[in-house]
N, C-alpha and C positions, 0 to 999 in steps of 0.2 A: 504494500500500500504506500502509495505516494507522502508524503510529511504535508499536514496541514497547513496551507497559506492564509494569511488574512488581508483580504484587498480595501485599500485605505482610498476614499475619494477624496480628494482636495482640491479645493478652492479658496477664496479671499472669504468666502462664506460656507462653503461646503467643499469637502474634499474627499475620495474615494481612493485604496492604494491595496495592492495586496503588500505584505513584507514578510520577511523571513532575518534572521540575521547573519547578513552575507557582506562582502566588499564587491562593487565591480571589478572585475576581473578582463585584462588583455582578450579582444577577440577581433576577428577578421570573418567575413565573409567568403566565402568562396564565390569567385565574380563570374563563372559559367557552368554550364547545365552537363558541359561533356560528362564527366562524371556519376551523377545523381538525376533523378527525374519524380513526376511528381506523381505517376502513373501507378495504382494502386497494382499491385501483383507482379508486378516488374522484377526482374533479380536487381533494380537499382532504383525503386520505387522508397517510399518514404520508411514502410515497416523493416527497410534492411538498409537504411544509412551508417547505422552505430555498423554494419559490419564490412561494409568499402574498404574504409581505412581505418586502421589503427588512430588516427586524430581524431577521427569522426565515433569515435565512441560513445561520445554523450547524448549520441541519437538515440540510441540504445538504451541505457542505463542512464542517462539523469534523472536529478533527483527535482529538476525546477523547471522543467523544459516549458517554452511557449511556440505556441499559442495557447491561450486559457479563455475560459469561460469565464467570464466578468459574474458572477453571482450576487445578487444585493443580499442575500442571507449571510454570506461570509464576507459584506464590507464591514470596513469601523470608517468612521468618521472623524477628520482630522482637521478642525478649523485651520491650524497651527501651520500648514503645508503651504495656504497663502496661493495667490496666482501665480499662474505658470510663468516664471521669469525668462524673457529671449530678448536677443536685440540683434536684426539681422540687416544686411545691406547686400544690392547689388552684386555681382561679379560673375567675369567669364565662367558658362561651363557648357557640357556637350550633354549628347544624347547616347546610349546604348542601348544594342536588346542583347540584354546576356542569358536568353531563351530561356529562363525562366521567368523573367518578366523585364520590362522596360527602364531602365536606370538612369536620372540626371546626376550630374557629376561637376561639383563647381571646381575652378582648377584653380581657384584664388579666395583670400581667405572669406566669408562672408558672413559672418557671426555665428551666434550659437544662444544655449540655453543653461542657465547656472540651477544644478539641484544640489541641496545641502552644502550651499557653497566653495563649488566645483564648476568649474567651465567646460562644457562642450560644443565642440567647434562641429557646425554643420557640414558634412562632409559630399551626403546625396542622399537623395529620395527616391524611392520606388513603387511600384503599385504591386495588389496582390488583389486576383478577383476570382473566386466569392470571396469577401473575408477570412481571414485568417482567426483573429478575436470573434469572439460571439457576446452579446449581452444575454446575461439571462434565456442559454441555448438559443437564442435567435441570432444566424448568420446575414451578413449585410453583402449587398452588392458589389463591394470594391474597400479595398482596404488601403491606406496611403501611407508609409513608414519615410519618415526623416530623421537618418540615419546620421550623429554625432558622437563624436570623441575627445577624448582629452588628449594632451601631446603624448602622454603615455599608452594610448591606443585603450583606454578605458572604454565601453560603451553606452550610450543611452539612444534612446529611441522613443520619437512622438508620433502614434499613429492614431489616425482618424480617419471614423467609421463612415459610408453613404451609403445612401439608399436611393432607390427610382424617385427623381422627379428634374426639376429643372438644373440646365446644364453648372457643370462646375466653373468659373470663372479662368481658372489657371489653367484647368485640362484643355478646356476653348484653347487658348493662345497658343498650347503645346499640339493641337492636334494635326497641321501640315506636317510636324516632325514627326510623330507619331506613323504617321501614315507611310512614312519612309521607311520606317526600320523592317519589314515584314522582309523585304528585297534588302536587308543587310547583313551581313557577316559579323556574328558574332564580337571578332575582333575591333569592327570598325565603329569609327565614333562619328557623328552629326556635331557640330559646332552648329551653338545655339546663341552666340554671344552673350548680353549680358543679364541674366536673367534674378530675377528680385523671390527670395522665400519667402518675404511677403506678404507676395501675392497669393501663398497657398492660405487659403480662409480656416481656420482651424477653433478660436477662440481658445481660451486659458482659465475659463473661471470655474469651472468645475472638469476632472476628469481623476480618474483611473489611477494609479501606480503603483508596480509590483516590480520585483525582482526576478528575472525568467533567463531568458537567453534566447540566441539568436535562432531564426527561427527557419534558416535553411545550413546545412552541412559548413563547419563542425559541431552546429549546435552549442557554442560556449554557451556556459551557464555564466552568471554575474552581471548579465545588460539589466541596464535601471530601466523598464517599460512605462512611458504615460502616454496611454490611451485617452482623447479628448471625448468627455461624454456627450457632447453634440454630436447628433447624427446629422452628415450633410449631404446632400441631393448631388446626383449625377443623371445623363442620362443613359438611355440605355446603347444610343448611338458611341459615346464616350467610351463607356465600359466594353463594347465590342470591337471598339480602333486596338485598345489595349489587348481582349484577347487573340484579337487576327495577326496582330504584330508578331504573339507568341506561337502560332499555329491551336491557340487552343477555340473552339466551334462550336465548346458546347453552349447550351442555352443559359440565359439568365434562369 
């Protein structure tokens, strides 16, 4: 049996978080799919990550692994957590489809978000659709991860939930790019010049935060997770640039 989490929501007024008592811990992403895939029964499908590589072991056997089910039975409430602190600007970055989903990538510094008085630096954002997080078993259309560090390669991660309705603002602006990558090689990048974090709409007054890990191969455990509890509207045209990009067709 898994060790009991308890998810903490915080805000300036309310706040939600699950925690455990952990430090973040050094992690890396694996930036293509060559290896791993997402395809249920596969000999390199999700239920046999931990057995790939020897790195990749905590697919397997962790003890914190995310994605998780947001539960309001097991939050606690944390005035004390305050709003989500960020402060971001402009700067060059590109595009990628690292064929498990579509990756912005700033190549210059462009802010970040302080948790418990620690800086990380926004590094890229990526999509995941269906949802990865669930509230309360309920999976969301599109799932959005902005992906930061500390200079020590520490991790945190802000993702925010949507759902069917009117278009996202930022995915708008991103979607001729978008539309490129399906005909791109893995390897190759879109230069997107100078694009503002911004502009992704997320809000900070109430959300989510637990202590999990990363949530494709090696699986680190020790990513600090805040989940923004506004659910925000995409449409369904959106959501389907992003799975065409990756060859995926299934239906919303």
């Amino acid at each position: 049996m898994k060790p009991q989490r308890f998810l903490l929501l915080g805000s300036t007024f309310l706040a939600i978080l699950f925690f455990f008592s952990t430090s973040p811990v050094t992690s890396q992403e694996v930036e293509d799919e060559k290896d791993f895939s997402y395809e249920s029964g596969s000999e390199t499908g999700p239920e046999h990550w931990g057995e790939l590589h020897k790195e990749w072991s905590a697919c397997g056997k962790g003890k914190f692994q995310s994605p998780i089910d947001l539960f309001d039975e097991r939050v606690q409430v944390l005035h004390q957590l305050g709003q989500l602190r960020g402060s971001y600007r402009p700067a060059n970055a590109v595009m990628k489809n690292r064929g498990h989903d579509i990756e912005i990538k700033w190549k210059n510094q462009t802010g970040g978000i302080w948790i418990n008085g620690t800086k990380y630096d926004l590094k890229q954002l990526h999509w995941h659709s269906p949802s990865e997080h669930t509230i309360n078993g309920h999976r969301y259309s599109l799932e959005l991860h902005m992906v930061h560090q500390t200079t020590d390669n520490k991790t945190a991660v802000v993702g925010i939930l949507y759902k069917i309705g009117r278009p996202d603002p930022f995915l708008a602006k991103m979607e001729e790019y978008i539309k490129k990558m399906e005909d791109m090689a893995e390897s190759e990048e879109e230069k997107l010049g100078m694009v503002d974090p911004r502009d992704v709409k997320k809000g900070s007054r109430k959300y989510y935060r637990y202590m999990g890990s990363l949530t494709t191969p090696p699986c680190t455990e020790g990513v600090a997770w805040t989940i923004i509890r506004k659910v925000r509207t995409v449409t369904k045209h959106q959501v389907n640039l992003l799975r065409e990009a990756v060859d995926d067709v299934s239906s919303l």
